[in-house]
C-alpha positions as a printed Julia matrix, in Angstrom:
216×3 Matrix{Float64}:
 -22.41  -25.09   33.02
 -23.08  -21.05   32.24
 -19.07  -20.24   32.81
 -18.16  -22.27   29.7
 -20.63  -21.15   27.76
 -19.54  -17.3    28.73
 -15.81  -18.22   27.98
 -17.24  -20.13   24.08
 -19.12  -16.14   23.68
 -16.34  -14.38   24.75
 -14.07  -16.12   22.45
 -16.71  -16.0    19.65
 -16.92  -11.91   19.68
 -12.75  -12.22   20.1
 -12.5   -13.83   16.77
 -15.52  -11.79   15.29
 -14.38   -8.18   16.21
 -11.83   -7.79   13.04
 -14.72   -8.42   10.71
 -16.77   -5.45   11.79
 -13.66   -2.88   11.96
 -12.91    0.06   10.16
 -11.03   -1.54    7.24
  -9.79    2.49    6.37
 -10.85    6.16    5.49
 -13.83    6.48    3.49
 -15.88    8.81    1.79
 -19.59    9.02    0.0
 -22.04   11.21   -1.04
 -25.73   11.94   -3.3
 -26.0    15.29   -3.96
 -27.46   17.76   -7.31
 -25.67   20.46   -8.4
 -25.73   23.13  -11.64
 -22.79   25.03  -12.22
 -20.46   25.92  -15.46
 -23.06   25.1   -18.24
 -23.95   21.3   -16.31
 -26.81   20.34  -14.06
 -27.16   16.8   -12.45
 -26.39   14.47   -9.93
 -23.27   12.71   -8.42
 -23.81    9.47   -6.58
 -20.32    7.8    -5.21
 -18.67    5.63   -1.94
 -15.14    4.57   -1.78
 -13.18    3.09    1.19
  -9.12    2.6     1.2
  -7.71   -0.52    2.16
  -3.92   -1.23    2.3
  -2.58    0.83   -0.46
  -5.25    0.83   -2.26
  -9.3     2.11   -2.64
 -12.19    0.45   -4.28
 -15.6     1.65   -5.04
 -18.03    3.2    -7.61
 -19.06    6.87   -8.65
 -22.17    7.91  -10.9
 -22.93   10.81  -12.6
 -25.85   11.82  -14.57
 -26.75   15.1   -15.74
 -26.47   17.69  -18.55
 -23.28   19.08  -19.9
 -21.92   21.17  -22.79
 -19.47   19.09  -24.76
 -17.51   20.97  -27.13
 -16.26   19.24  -30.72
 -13.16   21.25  -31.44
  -9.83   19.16  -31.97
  -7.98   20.23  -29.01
  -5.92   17.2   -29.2
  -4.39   18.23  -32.93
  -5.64   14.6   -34.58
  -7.35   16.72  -37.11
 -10.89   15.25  -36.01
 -13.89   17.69  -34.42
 -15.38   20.85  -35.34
 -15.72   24.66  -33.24
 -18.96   24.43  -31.71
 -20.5    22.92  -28.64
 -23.66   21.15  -27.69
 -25.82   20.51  -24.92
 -25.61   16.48  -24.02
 -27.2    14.27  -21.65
 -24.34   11.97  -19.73
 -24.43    9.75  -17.6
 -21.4     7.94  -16.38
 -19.97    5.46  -14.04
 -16.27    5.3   -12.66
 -14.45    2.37  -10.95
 -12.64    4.03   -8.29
  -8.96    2.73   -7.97
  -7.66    5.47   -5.66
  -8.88    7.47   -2.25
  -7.07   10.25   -0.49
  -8.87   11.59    2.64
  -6.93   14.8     4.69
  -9.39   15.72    7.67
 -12.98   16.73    6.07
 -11.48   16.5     2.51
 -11.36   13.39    0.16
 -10.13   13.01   -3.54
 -10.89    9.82   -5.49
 -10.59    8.84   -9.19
 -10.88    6.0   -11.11
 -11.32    4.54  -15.1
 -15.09    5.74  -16.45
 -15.87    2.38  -16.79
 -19.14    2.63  -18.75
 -20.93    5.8   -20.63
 -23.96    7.27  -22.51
 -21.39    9.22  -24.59
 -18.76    6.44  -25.62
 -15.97    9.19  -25.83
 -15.49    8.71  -22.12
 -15.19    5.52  -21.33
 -11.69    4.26  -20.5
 -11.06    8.0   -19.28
  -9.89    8.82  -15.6
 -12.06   11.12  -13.52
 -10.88   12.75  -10.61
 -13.8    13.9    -7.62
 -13.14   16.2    -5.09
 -15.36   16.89   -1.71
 -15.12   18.75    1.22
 -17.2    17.31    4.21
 -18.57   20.8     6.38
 -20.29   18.52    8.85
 -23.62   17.6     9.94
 -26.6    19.6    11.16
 -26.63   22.84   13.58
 -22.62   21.39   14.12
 -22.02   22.43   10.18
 -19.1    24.61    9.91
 -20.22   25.42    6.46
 -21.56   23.76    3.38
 -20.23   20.71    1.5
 -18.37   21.36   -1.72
 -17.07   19.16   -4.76
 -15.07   20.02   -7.38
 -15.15   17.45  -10.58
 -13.13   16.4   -13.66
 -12.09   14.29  -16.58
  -8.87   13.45  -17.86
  -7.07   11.6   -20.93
  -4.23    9.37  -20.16
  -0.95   10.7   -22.58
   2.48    8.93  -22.69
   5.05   10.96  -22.51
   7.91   10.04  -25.41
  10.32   12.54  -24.23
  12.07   14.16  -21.74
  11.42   18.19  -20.58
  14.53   19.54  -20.0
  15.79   23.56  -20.14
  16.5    24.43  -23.75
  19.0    26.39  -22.61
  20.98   24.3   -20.17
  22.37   21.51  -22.56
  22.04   18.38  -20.4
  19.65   19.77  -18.06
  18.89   16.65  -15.13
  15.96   18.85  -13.86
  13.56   16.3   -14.46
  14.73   13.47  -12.53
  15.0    15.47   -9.41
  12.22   14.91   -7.09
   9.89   17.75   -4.93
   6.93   18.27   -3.32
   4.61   20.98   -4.57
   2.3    22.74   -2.87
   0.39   26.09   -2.47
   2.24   28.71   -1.34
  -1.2    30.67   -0.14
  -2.01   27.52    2.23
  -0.31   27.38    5.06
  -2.2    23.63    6.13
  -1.74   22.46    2.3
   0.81   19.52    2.46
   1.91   19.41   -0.76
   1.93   16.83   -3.55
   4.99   13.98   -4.35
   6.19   15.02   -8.04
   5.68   12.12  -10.35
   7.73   10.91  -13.39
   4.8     8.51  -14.54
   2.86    8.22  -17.68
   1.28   11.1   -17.07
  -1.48    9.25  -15.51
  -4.06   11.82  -13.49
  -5.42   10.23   -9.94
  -6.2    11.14   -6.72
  -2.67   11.72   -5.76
  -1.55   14.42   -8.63
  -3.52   17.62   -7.25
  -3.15   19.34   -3.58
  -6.35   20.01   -1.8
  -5.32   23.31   -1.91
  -5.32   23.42   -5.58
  -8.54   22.58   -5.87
 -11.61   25.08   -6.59
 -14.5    23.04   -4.48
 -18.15   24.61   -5.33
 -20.4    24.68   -2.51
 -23.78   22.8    -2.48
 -26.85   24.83   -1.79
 -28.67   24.17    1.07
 -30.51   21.07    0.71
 -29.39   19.9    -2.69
 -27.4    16.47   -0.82
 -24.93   15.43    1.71
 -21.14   14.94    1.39
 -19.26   12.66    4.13
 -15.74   12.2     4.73
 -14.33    9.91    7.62
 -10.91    9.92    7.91
């Protein structure tokens, strides 16, 4: 009677095993900083599936949020002021190259109302674990508005010019390993896809301020 019953387990763990694999790269973290006039915390996991990510960043800290009308809609002042925030973003997109990840997503909620429904782009670089560290982890962090673009660029003085529906990759000429990032023709839309890693200037976390972990 015990073969059968080894054959019913056997068969069990068969049909079992795809639940518990690796469903794609991933990437979290819970780490403080204070750089650039903010202080606070970033909280975040994401995990690509198919062709596309899902999970959820936080941030909480204190920030210097300037009034002026950079936008030209005639709305805002000159100064700046020192603001609590705290944020979370739904993230919608995950790029992970070796110890480096990028995700962004909508702010989905906000203490300052300003933000929400704007995309947010978070960068990390894993440096490893313990005495096998090859360095510290580092992040880099931002916020961008969505802008529809009405028109087309073209050379002012090349009547005609078809420059913008070519297509390239760009990438940074200082970094030999940097490979490069698809040109786009969208709405102008910022996610994890628009910057190179190389691009990116990642601040490194001091010594005991968090962890940063990126599995390709």
């Amino acid at each position: 009677m015990r073969k059968p019953l080894h054959f019913v387990f056997l068969a069990l763990l068969l049909i079992t095993a795809p639940l518990f694999a690796d469903s794609g790269p991933s990437s979290n973290g819970d780490f403080s900083f204070a750089l650039n006039g903010a202080s606070g915390g970033i909280q975040y996991n994401a995990r690509a599936f198919g062709s596309g990510a899902d999970g959820q960043i936080t941030f909480t800290g204190t920030t210097d949020i300037s009034d002026e009308d950079v936008d030209g809609e005639g709305t805002g002042g000159t100064g700046a002021s020192s603001v609590t925030v705290s944020l979370t973003v739904d993230v919608d997109c995950l790029r992970v190259a070796d110890n480096r990840a990028a995700m962004s997503g909508i702010v989905t909620s906000s203490s300052v109302p300003a933000y929400v429904g704007v995309r947010a782009v978070l960068a990390v670089e894993d440096g490893g674990e313990g005495s096998k560290a090859a360095g510290p982890d580092k992040f880099t962090w931002g916020a961008y508005r969505t802008s529809s673009m009405s028109w087309t660029p073209e050379d002012s003085e090349v009547p005609g010019d078809p420059g913008w529906s070519f297509s390239w990759i760009a990438t940074d000429a200082e970094r030999f390993d940097d490979v490069g990032v698809p040109s786009s023709h969208g709405t102008g839309s910022v996610d994890c896809q628009s910057f190179s890693f190389g691009s990116y200037a990642f601040e490194a976390l001091p010594h005991g301020s968090g962890n940063i972990q990126v599995k390709p």
